[in-house]
C-alpha positions, -999 to 999 in steps of 0.1 A, spaced: -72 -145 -296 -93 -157 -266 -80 -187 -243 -102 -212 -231 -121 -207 -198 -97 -229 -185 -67 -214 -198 -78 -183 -183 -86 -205 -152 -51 -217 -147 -33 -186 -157 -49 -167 -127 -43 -195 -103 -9 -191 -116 -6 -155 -108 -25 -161 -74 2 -189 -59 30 -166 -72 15 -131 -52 7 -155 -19 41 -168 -20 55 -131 -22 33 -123 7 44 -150 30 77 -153 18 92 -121 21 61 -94 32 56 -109 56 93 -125 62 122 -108 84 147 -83 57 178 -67 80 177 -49 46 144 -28 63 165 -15 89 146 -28 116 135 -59 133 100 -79 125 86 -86 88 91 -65 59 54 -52 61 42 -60 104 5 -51 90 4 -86 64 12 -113 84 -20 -110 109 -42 -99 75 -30 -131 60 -42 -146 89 -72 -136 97 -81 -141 58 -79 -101 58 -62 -97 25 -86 -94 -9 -64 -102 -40 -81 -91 -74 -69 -106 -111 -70 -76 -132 -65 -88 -165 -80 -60 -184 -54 -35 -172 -26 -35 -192 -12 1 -184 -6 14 -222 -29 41 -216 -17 60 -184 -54 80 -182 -72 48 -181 -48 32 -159 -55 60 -132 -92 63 -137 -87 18 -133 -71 19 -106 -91 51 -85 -120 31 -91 -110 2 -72 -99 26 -46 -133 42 -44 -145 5 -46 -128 -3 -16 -131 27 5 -168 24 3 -166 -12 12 -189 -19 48 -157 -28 69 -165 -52 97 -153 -40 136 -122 -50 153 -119 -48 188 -88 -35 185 -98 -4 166 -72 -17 136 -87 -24 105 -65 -54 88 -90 -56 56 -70 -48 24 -69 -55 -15 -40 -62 -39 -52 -51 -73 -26 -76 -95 -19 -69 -133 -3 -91 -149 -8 -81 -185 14 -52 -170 48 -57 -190 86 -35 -181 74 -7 -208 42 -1 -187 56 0 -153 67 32 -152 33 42 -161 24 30 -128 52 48 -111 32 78 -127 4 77 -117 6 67 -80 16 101 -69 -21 113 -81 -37 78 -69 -17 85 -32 -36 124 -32 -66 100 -38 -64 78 -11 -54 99 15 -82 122 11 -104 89 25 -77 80 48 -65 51 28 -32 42 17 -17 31 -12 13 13 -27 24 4 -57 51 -28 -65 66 -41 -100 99 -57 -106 116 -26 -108 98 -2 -82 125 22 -72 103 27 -36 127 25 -8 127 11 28 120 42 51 153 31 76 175 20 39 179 44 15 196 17 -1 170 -11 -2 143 -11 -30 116 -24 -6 85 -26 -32 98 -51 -55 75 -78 -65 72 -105 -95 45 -84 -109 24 -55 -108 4 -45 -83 -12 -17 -62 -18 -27 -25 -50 -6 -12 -53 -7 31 -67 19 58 -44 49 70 -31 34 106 -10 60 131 25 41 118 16 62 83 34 94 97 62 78 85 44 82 46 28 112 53 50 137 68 62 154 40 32 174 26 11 194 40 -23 180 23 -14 147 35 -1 154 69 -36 172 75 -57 147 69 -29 120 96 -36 146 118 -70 145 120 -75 112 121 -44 103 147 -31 134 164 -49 124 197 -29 94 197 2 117 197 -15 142 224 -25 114 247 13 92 244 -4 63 226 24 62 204 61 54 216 84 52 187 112 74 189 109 76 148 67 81 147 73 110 173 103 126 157 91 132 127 54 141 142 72 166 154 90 181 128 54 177 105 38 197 128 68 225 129 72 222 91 36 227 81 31 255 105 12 239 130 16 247 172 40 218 188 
């Protein structure tokens, strides 16, 4: 059965207090768990506060059909990736979206975990990035093998714009180390990025996928 308009209306404010107080609480809080210093995610606090971050109620997704739950959820990354982006001085594009399904229950999770290998091939073919989060995402913290990094209350997939700290996503295939490399190789070649990890392992992407070093 249908609930009332305003049912519906305080079930998604609901859902919305609970993802903002995820973001701010511990996105965009300091983990030792992370294996390094600043906020879980360094990207979400300055998107949260320049009103960056585009959170979407998907009630209609449900994830009992993992076919319709991939052609959902590559629509909204289409959706997005054809969004008119507005500059930034800086060159960084904070604008993201958080597509939140609730209706997404423990026996449907993992049909999320399924799909997001084909939805990541997606994305970074239009230099986007993708993640996805649920109570049990088994994702871990790039520095902490041991820390489950991309647990959240509910589900979601987090859509943003491929920024040079990505190498640390994207080094291990080939496909999408090509299309980093196109878009942020120069600032390799011209010392724009300092980070003994970022360079290590651009490095070792460029040995390992046959390209000169």
């Amino acid at each position: 059965m249908k609930k009332p308009a305003m049912m519906e209306d305080e079930y998604s404010e609901e859902y919305l207090r609970l993802v903002q107080d995820w973001l701010r609480e511990y996105v965009s809080a300091a983990d030792r768990r992370v294996g390094r210093s600043g906020p879980v995610c360094p990207f979400v606090p300055r998107a949260l506060a320049e009103h960056a971050v585009d959170i979407r109620m998907r009630y209609d997704i449900d994830g009992s059909n993992e076919a319709e739950l991939n052609e959902e959820l590559r629509a909204e990354i289409r959706a997005f990736g054809e969004a008119e982006q507005p500059p930034h001085g800086s060159g960084v594009l904070l604008e993201s979206r958080l597509i939140v399904m609730p209706r997404m229950g423990r026996p449907d999770w993992s049909r999320l975990d399924a799909v997001y290998a084909h939805l990541k091939n997606f994305a970074v073919e239009s230099g986007l990035m993708v993640g996805q989060f649920h109570p049990l995402c088994d994702e871990r913290a790039v520095r902490n093998a041991d820390f489950r990094v991309s647990a959240a209350p509910v589900a979601m997939l987090a859509i943003r714009h491929m920024a040079p700290h990505d190498i640390l996503f994207l080094h291990d295939s080939g496909q999408w180390f090509k299309e980093y490399d196109m878009r942020f190789g120069s600032h390799f070649q011209r010392g724009r990025i300092r980070d003994s990890l970022l360079l290590s392992m651009y490095r070792e992407a460029r040995e390992r996928h046959g390209l000169p070093t």
